[in-house]
C-alpha positions in Angstrom: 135.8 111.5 89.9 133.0 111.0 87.7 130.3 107.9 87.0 129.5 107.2 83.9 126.7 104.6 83.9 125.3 103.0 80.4 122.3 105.1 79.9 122.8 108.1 81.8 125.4 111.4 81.9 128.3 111.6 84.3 128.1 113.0 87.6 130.9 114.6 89.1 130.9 113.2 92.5 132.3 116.1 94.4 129.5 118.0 93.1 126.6 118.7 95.3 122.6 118.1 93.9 120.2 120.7 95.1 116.2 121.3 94.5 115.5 123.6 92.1 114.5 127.5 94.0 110.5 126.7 92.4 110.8 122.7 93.8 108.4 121.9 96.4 108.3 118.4 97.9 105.6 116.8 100.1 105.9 113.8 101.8 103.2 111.5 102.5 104.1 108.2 104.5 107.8 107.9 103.3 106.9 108.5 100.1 107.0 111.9 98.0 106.2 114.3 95.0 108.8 116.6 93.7 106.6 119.6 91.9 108.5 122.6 90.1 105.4 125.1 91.1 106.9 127.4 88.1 106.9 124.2 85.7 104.2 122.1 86.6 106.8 119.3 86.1 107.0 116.8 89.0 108.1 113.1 89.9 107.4 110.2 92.2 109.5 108.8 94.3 109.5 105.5 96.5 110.5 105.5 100.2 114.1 104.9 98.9 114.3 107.7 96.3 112.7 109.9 98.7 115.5 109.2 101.1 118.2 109.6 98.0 117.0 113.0 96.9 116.7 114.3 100.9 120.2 112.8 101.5 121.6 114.3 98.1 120.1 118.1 99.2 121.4 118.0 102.6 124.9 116.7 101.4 128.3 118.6 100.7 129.0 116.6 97.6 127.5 113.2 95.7 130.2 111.3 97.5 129.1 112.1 100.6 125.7 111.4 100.5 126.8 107.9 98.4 128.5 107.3 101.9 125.4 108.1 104.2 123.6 106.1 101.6 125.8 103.3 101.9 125.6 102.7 105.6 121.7 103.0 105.4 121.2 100.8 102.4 124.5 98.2 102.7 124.4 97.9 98.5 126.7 97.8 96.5 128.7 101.3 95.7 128.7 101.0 92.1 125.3 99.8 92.2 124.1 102.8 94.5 125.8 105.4 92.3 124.4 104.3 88.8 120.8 104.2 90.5 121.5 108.1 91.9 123.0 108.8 88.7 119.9 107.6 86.8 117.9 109.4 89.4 119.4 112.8 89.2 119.8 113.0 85.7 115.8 112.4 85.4 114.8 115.1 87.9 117.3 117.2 86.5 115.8 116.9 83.1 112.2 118.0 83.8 113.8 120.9 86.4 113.2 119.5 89.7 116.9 118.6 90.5 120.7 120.8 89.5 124.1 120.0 90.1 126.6 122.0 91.1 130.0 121.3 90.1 132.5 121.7 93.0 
């Protein structure tokens, strides 16, 4: 199955999201940076996209870290998804983030 939300690329939601090899992230208070040491490129996130991206790396596929999303967060699915699409694809972009299809 694949999301396609307005202003963002699918994502194949049996595939899984990984850090790139070169990605570092440090955490500081909930929050965190995501810096590609061989880039330079890195990103921001909030105590929620922290917890997004941690969930999406530890996770056997998109869908399942949706579901462990969903339980933390109570949203609503649809809603969740377009935000972690929009997510991924960003960090994707500048090389922080990859997705494996399944």
């Amino acid at each position: 199955m694949e999301i396609k939300s307005s202003n963002s690329m699918n994502i194949d939601l049996n595939a899984r999201v990984r850090m790139q090899k070169d990605v570092l992230i440090q955490k500081i208070e909930g929050e965190s940076i995501l810096l590609n040491l061989a880039t330079e490129n890195y990103f921001a996130l909030d105590e929620v996209g922290t917890s997004i991206v941690t969930t999406l790396d530890e996770s056997d596929s998109v869908a399942a870290a949706v579901r462990k999303l969903l339980e933390i967060y109570g949203v609503e699915e649809a809603k969740l998804t377009e935000d972690i699409t929009q997510l991924v694809n960003q960090c994707e972009q500048v090389g922080l983030l990859q997705v494996i299809s399944a």
